[in-house]
C-alpha positions as CSV (number, residue, x, y, z in Angstrom):
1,X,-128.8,-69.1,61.1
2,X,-130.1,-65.4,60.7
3,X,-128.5,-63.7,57.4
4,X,-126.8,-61.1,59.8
5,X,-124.8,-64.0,61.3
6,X,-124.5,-66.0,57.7
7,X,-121.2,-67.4,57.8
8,X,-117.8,-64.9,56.5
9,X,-118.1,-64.8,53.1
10,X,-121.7,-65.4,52.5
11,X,-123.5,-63.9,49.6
12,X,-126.6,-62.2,49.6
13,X,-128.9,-62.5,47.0
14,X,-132.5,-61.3,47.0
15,X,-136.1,-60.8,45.0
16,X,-139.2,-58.6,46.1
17,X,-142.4,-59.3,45.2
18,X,-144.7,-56.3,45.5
19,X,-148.3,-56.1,45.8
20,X,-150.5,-54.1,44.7
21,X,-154.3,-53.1,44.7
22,X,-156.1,-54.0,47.5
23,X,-159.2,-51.5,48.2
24,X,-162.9,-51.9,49.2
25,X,-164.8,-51.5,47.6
26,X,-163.8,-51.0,43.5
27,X,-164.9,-48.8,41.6
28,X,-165.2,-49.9,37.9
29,X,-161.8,-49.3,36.6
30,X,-160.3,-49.1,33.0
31,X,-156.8,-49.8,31.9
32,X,-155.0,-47.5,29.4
33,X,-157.1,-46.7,26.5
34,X,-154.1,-47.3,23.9
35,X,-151.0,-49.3,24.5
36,X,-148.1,-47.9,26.3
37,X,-144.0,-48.4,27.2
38,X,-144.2,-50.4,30.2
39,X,-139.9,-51.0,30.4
40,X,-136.9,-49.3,29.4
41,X,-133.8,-51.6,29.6
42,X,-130.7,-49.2,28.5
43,X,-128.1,-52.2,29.8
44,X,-124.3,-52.8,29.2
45,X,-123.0,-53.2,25.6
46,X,-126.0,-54.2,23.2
47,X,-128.7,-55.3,25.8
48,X,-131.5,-52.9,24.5
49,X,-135.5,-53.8,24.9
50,X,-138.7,-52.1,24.9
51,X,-141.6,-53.5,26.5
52,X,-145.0,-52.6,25.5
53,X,-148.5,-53.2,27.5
54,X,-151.3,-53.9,26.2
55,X,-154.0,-53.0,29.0
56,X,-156.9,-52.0,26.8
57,X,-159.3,-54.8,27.4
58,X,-159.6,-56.5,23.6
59,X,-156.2,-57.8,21.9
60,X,-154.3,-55.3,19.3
61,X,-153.3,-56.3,16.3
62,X,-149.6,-54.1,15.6
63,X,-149.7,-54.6,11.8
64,X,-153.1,-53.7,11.1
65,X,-152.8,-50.8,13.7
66,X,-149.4,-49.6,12.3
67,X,-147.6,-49.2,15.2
68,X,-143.7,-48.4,15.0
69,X,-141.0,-47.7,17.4
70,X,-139.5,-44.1,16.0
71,X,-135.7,-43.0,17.4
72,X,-134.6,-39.6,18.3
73,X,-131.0,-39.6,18.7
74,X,-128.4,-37.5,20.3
75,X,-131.0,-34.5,20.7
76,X,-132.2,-35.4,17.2
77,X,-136.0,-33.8,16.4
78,X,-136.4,-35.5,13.8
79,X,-136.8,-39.3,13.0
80,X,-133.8,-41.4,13.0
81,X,-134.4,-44.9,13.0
82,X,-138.1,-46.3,12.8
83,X,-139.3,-49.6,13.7
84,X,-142.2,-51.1,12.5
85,X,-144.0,-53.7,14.8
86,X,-145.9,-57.0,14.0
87,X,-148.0,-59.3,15.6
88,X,-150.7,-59.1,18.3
89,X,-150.5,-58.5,21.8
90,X,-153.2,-59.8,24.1
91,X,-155.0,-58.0,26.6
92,X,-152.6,-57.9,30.0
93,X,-149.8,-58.7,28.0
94,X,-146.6,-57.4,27.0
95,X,-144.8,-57.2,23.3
96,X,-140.7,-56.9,23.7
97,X,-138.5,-56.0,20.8
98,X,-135.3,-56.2,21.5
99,X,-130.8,-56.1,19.7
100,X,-130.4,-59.3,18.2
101,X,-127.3,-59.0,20.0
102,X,-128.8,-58.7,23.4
103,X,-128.0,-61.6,26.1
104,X,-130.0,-64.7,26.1
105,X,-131.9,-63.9,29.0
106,X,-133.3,-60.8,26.9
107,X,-133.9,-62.6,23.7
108,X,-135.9,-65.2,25.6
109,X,-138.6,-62.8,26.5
110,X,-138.0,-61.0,22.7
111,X,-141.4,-61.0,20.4
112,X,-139.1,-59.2,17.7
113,X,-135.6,-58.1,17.2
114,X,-134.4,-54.9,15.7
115,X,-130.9,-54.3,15.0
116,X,-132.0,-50.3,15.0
117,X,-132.8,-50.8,18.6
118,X,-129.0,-49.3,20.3
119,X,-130.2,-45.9,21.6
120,X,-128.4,-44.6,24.5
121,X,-129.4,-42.8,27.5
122,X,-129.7,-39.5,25.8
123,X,-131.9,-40.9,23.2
124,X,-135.3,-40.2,22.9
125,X,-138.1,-43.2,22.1
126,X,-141.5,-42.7,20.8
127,X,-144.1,-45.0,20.2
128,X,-147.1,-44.3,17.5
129,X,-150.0,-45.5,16.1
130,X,-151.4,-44.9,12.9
131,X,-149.2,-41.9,12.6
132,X,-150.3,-40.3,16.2
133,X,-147.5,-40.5,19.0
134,X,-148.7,-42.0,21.8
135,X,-146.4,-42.3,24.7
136,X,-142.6,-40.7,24.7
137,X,-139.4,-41.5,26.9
138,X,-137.3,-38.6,26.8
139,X,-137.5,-35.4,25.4
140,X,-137.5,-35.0,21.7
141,X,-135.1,-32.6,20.6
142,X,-133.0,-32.1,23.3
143,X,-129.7,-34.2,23.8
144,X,-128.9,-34.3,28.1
145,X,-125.4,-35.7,27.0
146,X,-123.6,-38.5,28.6
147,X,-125.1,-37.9,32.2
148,X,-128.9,-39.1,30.6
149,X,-132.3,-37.7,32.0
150,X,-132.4,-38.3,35.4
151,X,-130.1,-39.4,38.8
152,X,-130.3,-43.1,39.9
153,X,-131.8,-45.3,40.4
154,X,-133.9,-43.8,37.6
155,X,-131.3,-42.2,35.4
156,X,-131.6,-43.2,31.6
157,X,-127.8,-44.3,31.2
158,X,-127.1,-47.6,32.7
159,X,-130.5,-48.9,34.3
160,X,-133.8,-51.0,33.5
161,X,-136.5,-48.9,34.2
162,X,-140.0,-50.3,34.8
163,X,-143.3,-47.8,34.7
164,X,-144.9,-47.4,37.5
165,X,-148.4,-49.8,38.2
166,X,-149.9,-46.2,38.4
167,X,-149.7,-45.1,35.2
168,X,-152.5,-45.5,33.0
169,X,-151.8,-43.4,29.7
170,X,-148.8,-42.7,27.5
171,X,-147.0,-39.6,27.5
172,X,-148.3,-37.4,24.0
173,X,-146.3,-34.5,25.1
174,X,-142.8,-35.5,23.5
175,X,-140.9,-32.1,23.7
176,X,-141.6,-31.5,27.5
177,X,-139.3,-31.9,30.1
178,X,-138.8,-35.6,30.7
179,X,-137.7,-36.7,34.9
180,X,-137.8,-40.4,34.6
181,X,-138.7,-40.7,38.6
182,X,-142.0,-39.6,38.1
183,X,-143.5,-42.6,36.1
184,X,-141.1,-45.1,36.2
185,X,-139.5,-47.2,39.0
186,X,-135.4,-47.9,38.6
187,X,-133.4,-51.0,38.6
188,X,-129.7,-52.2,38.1
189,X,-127.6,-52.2,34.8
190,X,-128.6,-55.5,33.5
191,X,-131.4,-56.2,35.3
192,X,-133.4,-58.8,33.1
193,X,-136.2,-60.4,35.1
194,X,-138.4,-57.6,34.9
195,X,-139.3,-58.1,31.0
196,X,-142.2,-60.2,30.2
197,X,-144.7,-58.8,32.3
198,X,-146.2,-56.1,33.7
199,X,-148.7,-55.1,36.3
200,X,-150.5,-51.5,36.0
201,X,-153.3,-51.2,39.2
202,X,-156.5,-50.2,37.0
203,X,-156.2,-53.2,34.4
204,X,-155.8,-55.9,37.3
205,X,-158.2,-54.7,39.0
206,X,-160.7,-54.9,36.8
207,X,-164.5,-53.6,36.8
208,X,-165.2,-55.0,40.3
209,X,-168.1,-57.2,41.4
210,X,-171.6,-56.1,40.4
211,X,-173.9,-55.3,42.2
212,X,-171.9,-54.2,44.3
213,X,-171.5,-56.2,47.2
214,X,-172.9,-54.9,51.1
215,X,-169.2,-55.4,52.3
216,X,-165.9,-54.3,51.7
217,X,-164.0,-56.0,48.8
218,X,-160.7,-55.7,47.2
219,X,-158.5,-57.1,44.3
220,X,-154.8,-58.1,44.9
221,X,-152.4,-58.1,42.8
222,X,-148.8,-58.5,42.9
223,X,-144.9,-58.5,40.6
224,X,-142.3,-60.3,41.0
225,X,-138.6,-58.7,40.8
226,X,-135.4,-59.6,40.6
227,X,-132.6,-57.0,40.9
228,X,-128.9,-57.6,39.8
229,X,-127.5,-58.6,43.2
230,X,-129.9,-61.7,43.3
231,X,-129.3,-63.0,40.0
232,X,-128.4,-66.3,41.0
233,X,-131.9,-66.3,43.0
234,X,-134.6,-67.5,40.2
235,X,-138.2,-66.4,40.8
236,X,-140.7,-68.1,38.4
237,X,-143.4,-65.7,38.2
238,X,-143.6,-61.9,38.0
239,X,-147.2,-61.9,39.1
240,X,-150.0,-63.6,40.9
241,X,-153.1,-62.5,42.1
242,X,-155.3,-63.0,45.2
243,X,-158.7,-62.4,43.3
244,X,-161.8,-60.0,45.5
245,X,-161.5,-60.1,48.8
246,X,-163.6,-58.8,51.7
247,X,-162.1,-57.1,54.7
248,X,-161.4,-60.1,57.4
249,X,-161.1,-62.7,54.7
250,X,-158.8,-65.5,56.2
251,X,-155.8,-67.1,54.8
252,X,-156.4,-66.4,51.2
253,X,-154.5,-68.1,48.7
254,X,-152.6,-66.2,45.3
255,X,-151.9,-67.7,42.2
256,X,-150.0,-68.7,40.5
257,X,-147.4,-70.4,42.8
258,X,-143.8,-68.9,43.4
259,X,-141.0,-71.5,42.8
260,X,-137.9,-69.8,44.2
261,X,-134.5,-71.6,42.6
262,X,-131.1,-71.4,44.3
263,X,-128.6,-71.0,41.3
264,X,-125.5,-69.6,43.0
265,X,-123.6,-72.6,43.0
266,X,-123.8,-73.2,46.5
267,X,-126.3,-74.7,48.7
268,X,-128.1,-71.3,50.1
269,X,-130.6,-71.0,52.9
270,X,-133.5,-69.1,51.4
271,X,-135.7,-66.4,53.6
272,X,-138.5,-63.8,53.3
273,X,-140.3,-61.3,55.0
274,X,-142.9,-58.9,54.2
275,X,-143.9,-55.6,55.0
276,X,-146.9,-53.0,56.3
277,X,-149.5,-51.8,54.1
278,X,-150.3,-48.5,53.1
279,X,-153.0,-46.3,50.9
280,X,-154.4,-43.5,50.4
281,X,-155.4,-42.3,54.0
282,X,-154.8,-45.8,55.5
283,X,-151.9,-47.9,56.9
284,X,-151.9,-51.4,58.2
285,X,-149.4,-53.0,60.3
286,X,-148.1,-56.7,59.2
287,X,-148.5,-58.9,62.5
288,X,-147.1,-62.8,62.3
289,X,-149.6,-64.5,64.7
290,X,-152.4,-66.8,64.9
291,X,-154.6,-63.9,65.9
292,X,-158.4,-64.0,63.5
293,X,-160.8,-61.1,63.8
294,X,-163.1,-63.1,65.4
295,X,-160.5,-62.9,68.9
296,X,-157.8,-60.1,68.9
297,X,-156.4,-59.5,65.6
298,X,-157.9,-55.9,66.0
299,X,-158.1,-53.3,63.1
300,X,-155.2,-52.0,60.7
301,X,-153.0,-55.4,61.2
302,X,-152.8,-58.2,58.4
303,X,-150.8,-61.3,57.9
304,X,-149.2,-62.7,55.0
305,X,-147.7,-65.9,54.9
306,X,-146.0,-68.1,52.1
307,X,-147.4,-71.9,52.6
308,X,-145.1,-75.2,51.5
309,X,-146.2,-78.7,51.3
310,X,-149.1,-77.9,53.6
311,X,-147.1,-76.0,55.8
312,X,-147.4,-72.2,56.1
313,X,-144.7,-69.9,57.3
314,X,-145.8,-66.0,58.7
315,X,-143.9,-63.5,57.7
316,X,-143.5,-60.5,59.7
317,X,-141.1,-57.7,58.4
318,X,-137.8,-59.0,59.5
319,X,-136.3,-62.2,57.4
320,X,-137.5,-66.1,58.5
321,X,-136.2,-68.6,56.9
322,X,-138.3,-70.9,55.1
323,X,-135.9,-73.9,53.1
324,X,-132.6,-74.5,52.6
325,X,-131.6,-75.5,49.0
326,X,-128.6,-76.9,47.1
327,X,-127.6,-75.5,44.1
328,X,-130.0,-75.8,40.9
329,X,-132.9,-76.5,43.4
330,X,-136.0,-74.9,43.5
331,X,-138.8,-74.2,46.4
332,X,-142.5,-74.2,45.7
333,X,-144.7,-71.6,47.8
334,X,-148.6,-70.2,47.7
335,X,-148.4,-66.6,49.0
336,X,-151.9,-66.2,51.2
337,X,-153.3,-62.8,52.6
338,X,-155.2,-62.6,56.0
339,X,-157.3,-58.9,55.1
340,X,-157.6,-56.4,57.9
341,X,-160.7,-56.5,59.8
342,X,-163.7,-54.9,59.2
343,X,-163.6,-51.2,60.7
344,X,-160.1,-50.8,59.0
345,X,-158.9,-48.2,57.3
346,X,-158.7,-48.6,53.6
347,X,-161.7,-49.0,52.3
348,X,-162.3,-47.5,48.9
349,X,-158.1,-47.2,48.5
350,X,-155.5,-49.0,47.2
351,X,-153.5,-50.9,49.8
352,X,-149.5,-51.8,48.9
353,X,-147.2,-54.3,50.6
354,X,-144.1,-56.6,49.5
355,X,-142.7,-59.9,49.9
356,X,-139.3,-59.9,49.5
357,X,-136.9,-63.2,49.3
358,X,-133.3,-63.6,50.4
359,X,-130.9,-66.3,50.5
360,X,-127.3,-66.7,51.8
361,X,-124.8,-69.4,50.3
362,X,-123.6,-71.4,53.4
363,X,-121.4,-74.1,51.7
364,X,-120.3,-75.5,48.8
């Protein structure tokens, strides 16, 4: 049963997994030089949380670094509320201080807890070290009022906002004009899955091989989501990897593995599909065949697949379904990567796709 003829009633619950990264070949690459605010969750009632990547390379101690979270509120330009943070945060990692009042789901993914932490939507944040500010949401000094900065799906007011893989430094500028769209990607009210990680393109992809190898190669990388309409569908990572790849590399495995768990109460039929790649300058087109570039896979096209108990499913980009599942069960699957062939486009670039994952209930 396709999800478009699910039975009346159905629900529809999904997760996308994006990917990231995949260029030939790699230039040596450096993450951000200091850390930075990597998610915004402004939720209902008390479910604040900052998260803060570390993508520097070497592990940061907070306390010795004195690091603080300062407030700005209502339009505020000066300090209302500062924070100061503890601990150490290792390199590719993520620090979350969150209300002690915040749901469970937050709190679980919480490194500290700050009853100070209850700004609104028209609130400015700043983080700073050792007295220098070094990355600002919102606009210091300037109160938007109940609307927030912003329109949806990246307004301020009501939404999880996660900073774009892109971005690579803080922004020092804290009185400018602040449009949340431009470094940050939007997500529900209440949106908790996306805290505890975070994927930024330069730090995954690392220094890339050296010497430098006589043939294309790449880095993939990929985050997990979940938005607010598939909370009942549980994804247990929000990253894996495919390591360096070379153009035409076959049927590539990812890790970690993605355990997908049905928690709607109902059994649920669970699918995915994927979708074409793009870059800088280059596009390839997802293809679900048995095609190799050694007979007619041809240039630009690329397969992904998601493989279970030895058994791999193609995806091409409209749903399949790969398990059905009863409620509280979960589903175990290796994402692999066939690369376009040599003589695609996309060398040197950065080549984005997505997995995503659906499921409709069909029964109690």
């Amino acid at each position: 049963m396709s999800p478009s003829s699910a039975r009346r009633g159905a629900v529809l619950l999904g997760a996308t997994l994006a990917a990231a990264t995949l260029g030939a070949p790699i230039a040596a690459a450096a993450g951000p030089a200091d850390l930075l605010i990597s998610e915004y969750l402004e939720g209902s009632s008390l479910n604040k949380a900052l998260e803060i990547y570390n993508g520097t390379g070497s592990p940061v101690d907070l306390t010795a670094g004195q690091y603080e979270i300062d407030l700005y509120t209502n339009g505020s330009a000066s300090v209302t509320a500062s924070i100061a943070l503890t601990g150490t945060v290792a390199d590719g990692d993520v620090y979350v201080i969150a209300n002690p009042s915040a749901n469970a789901l937050v709190l679980a993914q919480a490194d500290a807890t700050s009853a100070s932490l209850t700004f609104n939507g028209n609130d400015a944040i700043a983080l700073i070290h050792a007295g220098t500010t070094i990355d600002v949401f919102g606009q210091i000094g300037f109160d938007p009022g109940a609307p927030g900065w912003g329109t949806d799906p990246t307004n301020s007011v009501d939404n999880d906002l996660v900073r774009k893989s892109i971005v690579n430094a803080g922004d020092t500028n804290g009185t400018d004009p602040f449009d949340p769209a431009t470094e940050w990607n939007g997500f529900p009210i209440d949106t908790f899955a996306n805290l505890g990680a975070h994927v930024n393109d330069a730090h995954d992809a690392g220094p890339g091989p050296t010497p430098a190898p006589s043939t294309d190669t790449g880095n993939v990388a990929a985050h997990v989501t979940v938005p607010s309409s598939a909370a009942c569908l549980e994804i247990s990572t929000s990253h894996v990897a495919f390591g360096t790849l070379p153009l035409g590399a076959a049927d590539q495995p990812a890790t970690p593995d993605i355990t997908v768990t049905n928690c709607s109460g109902l059994s649920s039929d669970i699918y995915a599909h994927g979708s074409d790649a793009s870059g800088s300058g280059a596009a390839w087109s997802l293809v679900d065949s048995t095609e190799t570039c050694a007979d007619t896979l041809g240039v630009d096209r690329y397969r992904l697949g998601l493989e279970q108990a030895g058994t791999e499913t193609g995806l091409s980009t409209t749903n399949k379904l790969l398990e059905s599942l009863v409620s509280g069960a979960g589903g175990t699957h290796t994402a692999r990567i066939s690369t376009a062939c040599p003589g695609s486009t996309g060398s040197g670039t950065t080549m984005s796709m997505t997995f995503t994952f659906l499921a409709t209930t069909v029964g109690g």
